[in-house]
VOPAGU-2260 file (C-alpha; in pm, 1 decimal, decimal comma):
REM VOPAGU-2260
SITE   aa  ch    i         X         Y         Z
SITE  UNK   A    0    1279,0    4797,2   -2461,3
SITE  UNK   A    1    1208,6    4918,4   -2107,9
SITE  UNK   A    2     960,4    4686,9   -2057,3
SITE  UNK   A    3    1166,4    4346,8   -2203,8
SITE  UNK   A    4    1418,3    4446,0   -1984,1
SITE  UNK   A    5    1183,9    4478,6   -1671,5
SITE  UNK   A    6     999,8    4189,3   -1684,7
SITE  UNK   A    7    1305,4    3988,1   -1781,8
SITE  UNK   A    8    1460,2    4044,3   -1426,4
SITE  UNK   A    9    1132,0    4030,8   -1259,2
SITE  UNK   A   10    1032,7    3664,3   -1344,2
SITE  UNK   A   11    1242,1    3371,5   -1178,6
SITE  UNK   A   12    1472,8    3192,5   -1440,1
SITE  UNK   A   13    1319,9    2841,5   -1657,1
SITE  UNK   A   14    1494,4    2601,7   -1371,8
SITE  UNK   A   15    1436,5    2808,9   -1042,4
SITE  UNK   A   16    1033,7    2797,1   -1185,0
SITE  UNK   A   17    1022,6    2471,7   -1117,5
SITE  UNK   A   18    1173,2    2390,6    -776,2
SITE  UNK   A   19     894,2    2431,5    -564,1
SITE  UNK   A   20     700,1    2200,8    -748,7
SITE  UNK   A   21     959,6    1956,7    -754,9
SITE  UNK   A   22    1026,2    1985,1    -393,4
SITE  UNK   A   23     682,7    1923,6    -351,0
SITE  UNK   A   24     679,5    1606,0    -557,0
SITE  UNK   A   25     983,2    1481,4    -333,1
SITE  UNK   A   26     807,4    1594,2      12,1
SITE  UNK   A   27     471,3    1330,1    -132,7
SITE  UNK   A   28     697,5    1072,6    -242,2
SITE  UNK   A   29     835,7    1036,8     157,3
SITE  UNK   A   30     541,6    1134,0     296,5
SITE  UNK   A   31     240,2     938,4     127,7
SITE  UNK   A   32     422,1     676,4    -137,2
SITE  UNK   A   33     715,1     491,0      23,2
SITE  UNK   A   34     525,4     452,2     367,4
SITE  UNK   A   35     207,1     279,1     123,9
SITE  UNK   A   36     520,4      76,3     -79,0
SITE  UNK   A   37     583,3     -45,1     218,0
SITE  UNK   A   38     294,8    -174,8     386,9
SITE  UNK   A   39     190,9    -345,4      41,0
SITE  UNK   A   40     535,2    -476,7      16,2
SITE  UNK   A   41     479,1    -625,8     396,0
SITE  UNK   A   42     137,2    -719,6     275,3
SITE  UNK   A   43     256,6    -933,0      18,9
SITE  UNK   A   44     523,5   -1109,9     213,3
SITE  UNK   A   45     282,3   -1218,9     494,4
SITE  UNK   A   46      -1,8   -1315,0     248,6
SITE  UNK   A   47     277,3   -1546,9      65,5
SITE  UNK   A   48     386,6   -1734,9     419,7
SITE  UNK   A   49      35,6   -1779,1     480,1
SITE  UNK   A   50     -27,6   -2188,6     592,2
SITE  UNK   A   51    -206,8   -2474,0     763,1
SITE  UNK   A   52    -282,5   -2386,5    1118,3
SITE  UNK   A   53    -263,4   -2003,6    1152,6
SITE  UNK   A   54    -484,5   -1775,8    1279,2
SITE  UNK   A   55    -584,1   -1524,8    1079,5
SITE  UNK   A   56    -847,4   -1203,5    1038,2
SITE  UNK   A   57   -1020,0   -1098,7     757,1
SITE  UNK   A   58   -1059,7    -777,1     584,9
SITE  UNK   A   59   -1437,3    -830,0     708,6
SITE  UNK   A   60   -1348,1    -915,8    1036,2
SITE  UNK   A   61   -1393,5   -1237,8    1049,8
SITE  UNK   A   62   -1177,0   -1477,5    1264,2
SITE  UNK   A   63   -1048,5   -1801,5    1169,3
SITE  UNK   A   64    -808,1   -2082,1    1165,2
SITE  UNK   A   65    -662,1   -2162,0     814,9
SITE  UNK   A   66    -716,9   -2562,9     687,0
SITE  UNK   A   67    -653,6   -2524,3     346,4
SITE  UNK   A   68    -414,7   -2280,3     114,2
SITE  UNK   A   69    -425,3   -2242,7    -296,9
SITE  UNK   A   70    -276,6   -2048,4    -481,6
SITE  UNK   A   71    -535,5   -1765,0    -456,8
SITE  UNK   A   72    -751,2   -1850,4    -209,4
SITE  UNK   A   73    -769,5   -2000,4     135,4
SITE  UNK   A   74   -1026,4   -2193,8     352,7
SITE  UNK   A   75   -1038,8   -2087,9     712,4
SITE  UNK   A   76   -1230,8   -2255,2    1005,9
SITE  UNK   A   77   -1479,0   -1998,5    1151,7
SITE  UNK   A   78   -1656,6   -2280,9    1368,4
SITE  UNK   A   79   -1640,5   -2676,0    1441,4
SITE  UNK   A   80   -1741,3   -2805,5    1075,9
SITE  UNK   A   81   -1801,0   -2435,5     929,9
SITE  UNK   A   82   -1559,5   -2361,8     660,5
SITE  UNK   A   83   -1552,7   -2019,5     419,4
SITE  UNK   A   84   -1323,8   -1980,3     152,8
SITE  UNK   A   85   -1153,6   -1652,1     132,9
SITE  UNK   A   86    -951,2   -1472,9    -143,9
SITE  UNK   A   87    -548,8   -1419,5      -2,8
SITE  UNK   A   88    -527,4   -1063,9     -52,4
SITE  UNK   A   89    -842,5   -1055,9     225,0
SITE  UNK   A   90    -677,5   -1149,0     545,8
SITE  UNK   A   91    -516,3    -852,0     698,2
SITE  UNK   A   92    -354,2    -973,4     969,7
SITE  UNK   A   93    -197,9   -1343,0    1148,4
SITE  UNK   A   94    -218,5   -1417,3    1458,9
């Protein structure tokens, strides 16, 4: 019995165990998965107002003007008469 009742008080109780590693869990969540919710949410939104005439840059680096959009894809300009067709989720930024 001395034993039971010495390791009873010397261990932390089932709720207080787990804390820390909740705490944790909430200190990633702020830290690493809203920020990266985010910037894909901001993604998104810029990739679906994407049309005729902008300027855009792809993932690749590439630097064009856009003449066509699907629903998918888009073709950009690169050069007079030199056209590539790129997937949306590829350009990274508008210009």
């Amino acid at each position: 019995m001395g034993q039971t009742g010495a390791s009873a008080s010397g261990q932390p109780g089932g709720f207080a165990a787990f804390v820390p590693i909740i705490l944790m869990f909430v200190i990633f969540y702020f830290l690493l998965i809203r920020p990266q919710q985010k910037k894909a949410k901001e993604h998104r939104e810029m990739i679906d107002n994407l049309k005729r005439g902008n300027k855009v840059v792809t993932s690749g680096g590439i630097h064009g003007t856009i003449t066509a959009v699907d629903e998918t894809t888009v073709t950009l300009e690169i050069a007079d008469k030199v056209k590539v067709k790129v997937t949306k989720g590829y350009i990274t930024t508008v210009q």
